[in-house]
DRENDO-1510 file (C-alpha; in Angstrom, 1 decimal, always signed):
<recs>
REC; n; res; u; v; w
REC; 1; UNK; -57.0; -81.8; -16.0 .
REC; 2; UNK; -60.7; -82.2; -16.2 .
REC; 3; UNK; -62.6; -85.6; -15.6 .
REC; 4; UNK; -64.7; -84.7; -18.6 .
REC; 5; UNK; -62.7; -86.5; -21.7 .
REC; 6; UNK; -64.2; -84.4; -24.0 .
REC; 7; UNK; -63.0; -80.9; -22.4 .
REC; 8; UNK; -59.3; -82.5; -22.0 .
REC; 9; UNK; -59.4; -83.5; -25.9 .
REC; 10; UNK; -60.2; -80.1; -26.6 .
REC; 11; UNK; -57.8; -78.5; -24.4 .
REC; 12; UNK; -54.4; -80.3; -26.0 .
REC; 13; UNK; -52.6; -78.0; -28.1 .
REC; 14; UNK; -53.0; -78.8; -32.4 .
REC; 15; UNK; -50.3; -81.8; -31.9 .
REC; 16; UNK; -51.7; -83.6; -29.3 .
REC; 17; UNK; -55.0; -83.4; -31.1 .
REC; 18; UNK; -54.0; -84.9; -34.3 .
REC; 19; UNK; -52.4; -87.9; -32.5 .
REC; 20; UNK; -55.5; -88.6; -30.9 .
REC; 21; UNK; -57.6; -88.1; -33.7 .
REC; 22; UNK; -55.4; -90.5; -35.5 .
REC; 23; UNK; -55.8; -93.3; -32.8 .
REC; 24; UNK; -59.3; -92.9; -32.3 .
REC; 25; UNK; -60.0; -93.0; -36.6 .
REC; 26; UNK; -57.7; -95.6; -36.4 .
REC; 27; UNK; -60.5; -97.7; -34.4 .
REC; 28; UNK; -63.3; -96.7; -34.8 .
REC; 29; UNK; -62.6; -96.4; -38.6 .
REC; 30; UNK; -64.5; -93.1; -39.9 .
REC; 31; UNK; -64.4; -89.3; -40.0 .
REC; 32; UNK; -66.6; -86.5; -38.9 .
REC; 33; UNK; -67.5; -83.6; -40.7 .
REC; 34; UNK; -69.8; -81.0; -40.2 .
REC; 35; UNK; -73.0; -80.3; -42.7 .
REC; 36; UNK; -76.0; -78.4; -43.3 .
REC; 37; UNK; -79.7; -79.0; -44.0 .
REC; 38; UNK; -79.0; -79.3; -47.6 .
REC; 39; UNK; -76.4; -81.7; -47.0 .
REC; 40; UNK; -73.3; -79.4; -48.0 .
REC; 41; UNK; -70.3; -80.4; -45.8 .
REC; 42; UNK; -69.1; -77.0; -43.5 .
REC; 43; UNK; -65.9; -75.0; -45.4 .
REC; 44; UNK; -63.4; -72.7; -43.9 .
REC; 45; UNK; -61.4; -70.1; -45.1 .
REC; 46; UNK; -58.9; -68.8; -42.5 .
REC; 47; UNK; -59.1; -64.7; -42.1 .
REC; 48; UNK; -55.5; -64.9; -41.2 .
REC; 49; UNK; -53.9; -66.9; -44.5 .
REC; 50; UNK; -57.0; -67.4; -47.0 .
REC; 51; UNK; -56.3; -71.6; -46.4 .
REC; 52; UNK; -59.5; -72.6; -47.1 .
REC; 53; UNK; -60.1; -76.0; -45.2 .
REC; 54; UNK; -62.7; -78.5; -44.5 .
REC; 55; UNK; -62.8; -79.3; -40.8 .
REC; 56; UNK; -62.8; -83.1; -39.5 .
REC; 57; UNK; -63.2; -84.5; -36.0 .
REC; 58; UNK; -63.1; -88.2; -34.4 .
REC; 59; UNK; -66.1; -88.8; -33.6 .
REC; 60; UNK; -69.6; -87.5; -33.5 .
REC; 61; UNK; -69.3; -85.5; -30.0 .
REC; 62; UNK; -66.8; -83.8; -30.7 .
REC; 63; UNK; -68.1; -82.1; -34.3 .
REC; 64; UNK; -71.9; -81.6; -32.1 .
REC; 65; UNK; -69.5; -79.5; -29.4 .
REC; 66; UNK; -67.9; -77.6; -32.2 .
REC; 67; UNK; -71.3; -76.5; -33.9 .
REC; 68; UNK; -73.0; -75.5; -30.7 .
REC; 69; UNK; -74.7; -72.2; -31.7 .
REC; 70; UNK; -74.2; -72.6; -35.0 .
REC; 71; UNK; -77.9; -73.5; -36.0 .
REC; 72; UNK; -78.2; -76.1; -38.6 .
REC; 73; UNK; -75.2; -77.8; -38.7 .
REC; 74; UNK; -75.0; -81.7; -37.8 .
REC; 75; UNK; -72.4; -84.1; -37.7 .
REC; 76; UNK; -72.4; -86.8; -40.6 .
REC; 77; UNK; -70.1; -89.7; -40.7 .
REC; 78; UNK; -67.9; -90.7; -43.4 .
REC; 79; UNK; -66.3; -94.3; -43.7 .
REC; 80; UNK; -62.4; -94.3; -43.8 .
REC; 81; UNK; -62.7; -95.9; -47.3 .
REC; 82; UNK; -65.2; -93.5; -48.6 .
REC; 83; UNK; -62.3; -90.7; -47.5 .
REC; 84; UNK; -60.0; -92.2; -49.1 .
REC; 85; UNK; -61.5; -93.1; -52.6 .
REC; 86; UNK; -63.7; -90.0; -53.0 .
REC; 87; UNK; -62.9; -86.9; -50.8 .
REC; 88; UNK; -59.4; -87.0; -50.5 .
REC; 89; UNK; -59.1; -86.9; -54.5 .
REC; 90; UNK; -62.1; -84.4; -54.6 .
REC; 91; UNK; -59.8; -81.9; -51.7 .
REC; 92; UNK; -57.3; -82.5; -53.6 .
REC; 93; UNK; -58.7; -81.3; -56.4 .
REC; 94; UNK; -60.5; -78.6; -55.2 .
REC; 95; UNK; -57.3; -77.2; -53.4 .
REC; 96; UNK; -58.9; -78.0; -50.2 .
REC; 97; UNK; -56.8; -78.4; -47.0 .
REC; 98; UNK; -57.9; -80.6; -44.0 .
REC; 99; UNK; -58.3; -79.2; -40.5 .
REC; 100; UNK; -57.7; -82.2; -38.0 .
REC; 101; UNK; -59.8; -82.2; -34.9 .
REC; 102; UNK; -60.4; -78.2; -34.5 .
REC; 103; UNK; -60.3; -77.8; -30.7 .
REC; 104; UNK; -61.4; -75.3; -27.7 .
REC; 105; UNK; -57.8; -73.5; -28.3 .
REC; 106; UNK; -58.8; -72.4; -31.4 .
REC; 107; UNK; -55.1; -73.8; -32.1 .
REC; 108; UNK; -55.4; -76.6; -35.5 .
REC; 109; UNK; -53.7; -79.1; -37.6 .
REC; 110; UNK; -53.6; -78.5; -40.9 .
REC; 111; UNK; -52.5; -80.8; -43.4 .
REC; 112; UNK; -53.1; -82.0; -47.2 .
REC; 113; UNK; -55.6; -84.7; -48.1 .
REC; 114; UNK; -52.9; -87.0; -49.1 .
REC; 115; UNK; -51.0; -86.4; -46.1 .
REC; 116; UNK; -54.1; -87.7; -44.0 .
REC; 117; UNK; -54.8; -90.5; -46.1 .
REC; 118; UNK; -50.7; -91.5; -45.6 .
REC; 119; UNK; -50.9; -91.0; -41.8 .
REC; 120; UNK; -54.3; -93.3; -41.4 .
REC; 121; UNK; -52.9; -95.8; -44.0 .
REC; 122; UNK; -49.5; -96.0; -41.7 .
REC; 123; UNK; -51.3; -96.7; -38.7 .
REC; 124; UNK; -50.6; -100.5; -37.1 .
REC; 125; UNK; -54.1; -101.2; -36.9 .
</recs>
């Protein structure tokens, strides 16, 4: 294993990655997302499947190391209540899946809003 905790994050498989991702919203209480310089949050539609997915990390370094090279993509934070009451409704809506934590592996968790929004809500925190 690495000493660098953000290259062994990224090196768990998809499963591993969604539990930490869970304890570390859990704390600190928000969501990362990726966005562009005209504030439109980053989309993906998997070549293999056609799940289209909005990508979501733990924390701030984490989203930065995923856009490397990407040009003008930043991170933005969104409060755990925010999630909840507006952009789980809105994925929902939109047919949008969520893809927890995206990591070095290339391996993710996908999952439906409002099986995000029941796994953060369950947390003992």
């Amino acid at each position: 294993m690495s000493d660098n905790p953000l290259t062994e994050a990224l090196n768990m498989d998809g499963e591993e990655r969604y539990d930490y991702f869970l304890d570390a919203v859990g704390e600190e209480r928000e969501i990362w997302i990726l966005v562009n310089a005209d504030n439109h949050f980053l989309k993906i539609v998997s070549e293999e499947d056609g799940v289209a997915y909005l990508p979501v990390w733990p924390s701030a370094e984490f989203a930065t190391e995923y856009a490397k090279g990407s040009g003008d993509l930043s991170p933005k934070a969104i409060s755990l209540p925010d999630f909840f009451k507006k952009w789980v409704p809105g994925l929902t809506r939109d047919g949008l899946e969520i893809g927890v934590f995206p990591g070095g592996q290339g391996e993710l968790w996908i999952t439906a809003p409002d099986e995000l929004k029941r796994d953060l809500t369950d947390l003992p925190f």
